[in-house]
C-alpha positions as CSV (number, residue, x, y, z in Angstrom):
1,X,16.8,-16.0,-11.4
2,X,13.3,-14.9,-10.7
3,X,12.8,-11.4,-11.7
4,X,10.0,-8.7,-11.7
5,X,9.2,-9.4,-15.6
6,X,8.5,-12.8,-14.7
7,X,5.9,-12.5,-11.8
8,X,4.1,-9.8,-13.9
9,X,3.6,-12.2,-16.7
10,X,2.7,-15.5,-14.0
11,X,0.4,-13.5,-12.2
12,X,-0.8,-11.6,-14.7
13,X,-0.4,-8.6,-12.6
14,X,-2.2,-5.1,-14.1
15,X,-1.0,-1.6,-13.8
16,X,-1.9,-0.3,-10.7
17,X,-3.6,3.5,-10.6
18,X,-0.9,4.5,-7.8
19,X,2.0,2.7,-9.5
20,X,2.9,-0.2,-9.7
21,X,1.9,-3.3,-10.8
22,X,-1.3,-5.6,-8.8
23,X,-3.9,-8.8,-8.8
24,X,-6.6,-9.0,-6.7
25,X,-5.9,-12.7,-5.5
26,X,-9.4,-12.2,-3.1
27,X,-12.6,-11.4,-2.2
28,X,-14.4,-13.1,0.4
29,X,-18.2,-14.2,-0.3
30,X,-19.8,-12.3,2.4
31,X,-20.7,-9.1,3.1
32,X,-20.3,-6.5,6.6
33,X,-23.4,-4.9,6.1
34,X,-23.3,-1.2,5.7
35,X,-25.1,-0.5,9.7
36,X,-22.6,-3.0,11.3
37,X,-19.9,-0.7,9.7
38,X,-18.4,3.1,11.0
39,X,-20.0,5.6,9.9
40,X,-16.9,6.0,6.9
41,X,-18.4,3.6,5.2
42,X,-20.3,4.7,2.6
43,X,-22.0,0.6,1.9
44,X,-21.6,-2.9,2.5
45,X,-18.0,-4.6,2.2
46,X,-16.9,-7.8,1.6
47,X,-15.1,-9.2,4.8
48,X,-11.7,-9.0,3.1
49,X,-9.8,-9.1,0.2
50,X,-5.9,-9.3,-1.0
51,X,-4.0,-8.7,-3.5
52,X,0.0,-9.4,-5.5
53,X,1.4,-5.9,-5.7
54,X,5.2,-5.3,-7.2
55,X,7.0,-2.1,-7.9
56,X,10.5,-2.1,-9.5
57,X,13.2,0.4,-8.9
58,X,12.1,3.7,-10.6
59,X,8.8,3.5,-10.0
60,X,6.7,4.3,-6.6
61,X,3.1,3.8,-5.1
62,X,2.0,7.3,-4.8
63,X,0.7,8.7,-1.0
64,X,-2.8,7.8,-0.8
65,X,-5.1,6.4,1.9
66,X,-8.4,4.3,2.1
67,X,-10.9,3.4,4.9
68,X,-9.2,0.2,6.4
69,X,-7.1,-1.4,7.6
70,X,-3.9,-2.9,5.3
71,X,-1.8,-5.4,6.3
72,X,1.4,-5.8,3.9
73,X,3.3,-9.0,3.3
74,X,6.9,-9.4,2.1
75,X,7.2,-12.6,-0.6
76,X,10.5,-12.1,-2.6
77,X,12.5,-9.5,-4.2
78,X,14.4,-6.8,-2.3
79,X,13.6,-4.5,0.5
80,X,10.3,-2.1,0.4
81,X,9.7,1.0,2.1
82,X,6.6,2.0,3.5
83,X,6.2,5.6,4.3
84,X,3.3,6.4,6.6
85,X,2.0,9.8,8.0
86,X,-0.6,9.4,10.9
87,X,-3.4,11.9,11.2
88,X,-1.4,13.3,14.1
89,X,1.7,14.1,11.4
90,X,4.1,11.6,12.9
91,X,5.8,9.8,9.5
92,X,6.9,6.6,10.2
93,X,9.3,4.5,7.8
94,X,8.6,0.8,7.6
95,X,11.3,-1.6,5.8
96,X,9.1,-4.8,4.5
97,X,11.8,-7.4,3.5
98,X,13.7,-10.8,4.3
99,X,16.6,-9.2,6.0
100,X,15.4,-9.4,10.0
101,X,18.5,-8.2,11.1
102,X,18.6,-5.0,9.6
103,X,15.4,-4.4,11.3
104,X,13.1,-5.7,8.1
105,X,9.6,-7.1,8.8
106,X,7.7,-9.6,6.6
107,X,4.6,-8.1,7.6
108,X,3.3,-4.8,8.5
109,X,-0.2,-3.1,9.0
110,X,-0.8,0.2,8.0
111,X,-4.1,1.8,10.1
112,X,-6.9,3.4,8.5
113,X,-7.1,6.6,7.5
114,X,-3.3,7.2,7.4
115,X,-1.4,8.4,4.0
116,X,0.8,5.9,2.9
117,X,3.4,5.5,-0.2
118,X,5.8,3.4,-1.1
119,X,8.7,2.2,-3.1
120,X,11.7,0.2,-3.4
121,X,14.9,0.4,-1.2
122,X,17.6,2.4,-3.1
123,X,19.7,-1.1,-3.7
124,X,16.2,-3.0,-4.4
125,X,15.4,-4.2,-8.3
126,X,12.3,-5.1,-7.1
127,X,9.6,-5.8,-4.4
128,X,6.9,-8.2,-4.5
129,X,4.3,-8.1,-1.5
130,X,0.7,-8.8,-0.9
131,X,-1.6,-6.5,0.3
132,X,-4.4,-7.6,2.9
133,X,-7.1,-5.2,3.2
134,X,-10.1,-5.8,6.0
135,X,-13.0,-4.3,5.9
136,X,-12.7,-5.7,2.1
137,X,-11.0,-3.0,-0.4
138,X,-13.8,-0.7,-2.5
139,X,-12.2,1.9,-4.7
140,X,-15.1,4.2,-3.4
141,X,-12.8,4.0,0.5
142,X,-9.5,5.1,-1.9
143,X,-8.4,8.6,-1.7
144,X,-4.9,9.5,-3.8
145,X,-3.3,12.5,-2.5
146,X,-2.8,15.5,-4.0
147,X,0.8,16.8,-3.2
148,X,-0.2,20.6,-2.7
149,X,-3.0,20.1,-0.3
150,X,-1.2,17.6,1.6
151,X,1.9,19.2,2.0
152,X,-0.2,21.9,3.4
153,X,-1.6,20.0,5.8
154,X,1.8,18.4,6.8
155,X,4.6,20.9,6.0
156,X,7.2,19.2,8.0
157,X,7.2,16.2,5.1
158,X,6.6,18.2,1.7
159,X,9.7,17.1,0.2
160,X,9.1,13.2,0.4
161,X,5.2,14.4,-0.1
162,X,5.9,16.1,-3.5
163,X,8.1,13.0,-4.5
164,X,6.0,10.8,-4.2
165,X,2.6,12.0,-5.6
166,X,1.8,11.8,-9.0
């Protein structure tokens, strides 16, 4: 039976800084350059990159946003939630997983700019996903929230906001 200690050793997956556990699996060759890019750029980007990303019951990927666009992948494992909060304050609740008719998707993108946590499904052990980020990911575009100020900003969701900050 495949379980979440046994991808972390394969793949050699790290710690990640909002929980979890990650690879980067890619980073393309070539470069946007920094005047072909918006202006929220603050320098060149590779085209794209990915990564393995798993989080196990327990544990959560803390609200936090970055400068493109992410486009998550279900592998294996049990259901994920994605919580997302737009920059209008809508919070949408995505469900990545293998289970189609209970409304899962294997793939989802999350727009740039929004805040976005996530974590297992109450009866998951674990999720395993990919993360495809384009523009290329640069931890200089990645912005972890800060539950106080955000649930300022967007009051109507401070109690799923102050769970899951760190």
């Amino acid at each position: 039976m495949l379980t979440a200690k046994t991808i972390i050793e394969k793949y050699q997956l790290l710690p990640h800084p909002e929980g979890g556990f990650y690879k980067e699996t890619y980073r393309s060759a070539e470069f946007i350059q920094k005047n072909a890019l918006p202006e929220r750029f603050s320098g060149d980007r590779h085209f794209s990159t990915a990564i393995y990303f798993l989080l196990e019951q327990g544990n959560f990927s803390a609200f936090h946003k970055i400068k493109s666009d992410e486009c998550w992948h279900f592998y294996t494992g049990q259901s994920l939630l994605v919580y997302i909060i737009t920059p209008t304050g809508a919070l949408q609740i995505i469900r990545l997983g293998s289970n189609v008719e209970q409304g899962e998707v294997f793939q989802y993108v999350v727009p740039a700019n929004c805040w976005f946590a996530s974590e297992p499904a109450p009866e998951t052990d674990f999720s395993f996903v990919g993360c495809t980020v384009a523009p290329g990911f640069d931890f200089t575009d990645f912005e972890l929230a800060n539950a106080t100020t955000l649930a300022l900003q967007y009051p109507q969701h401070e109690s799923i906001i102050k769970r899951l900050c760190r």
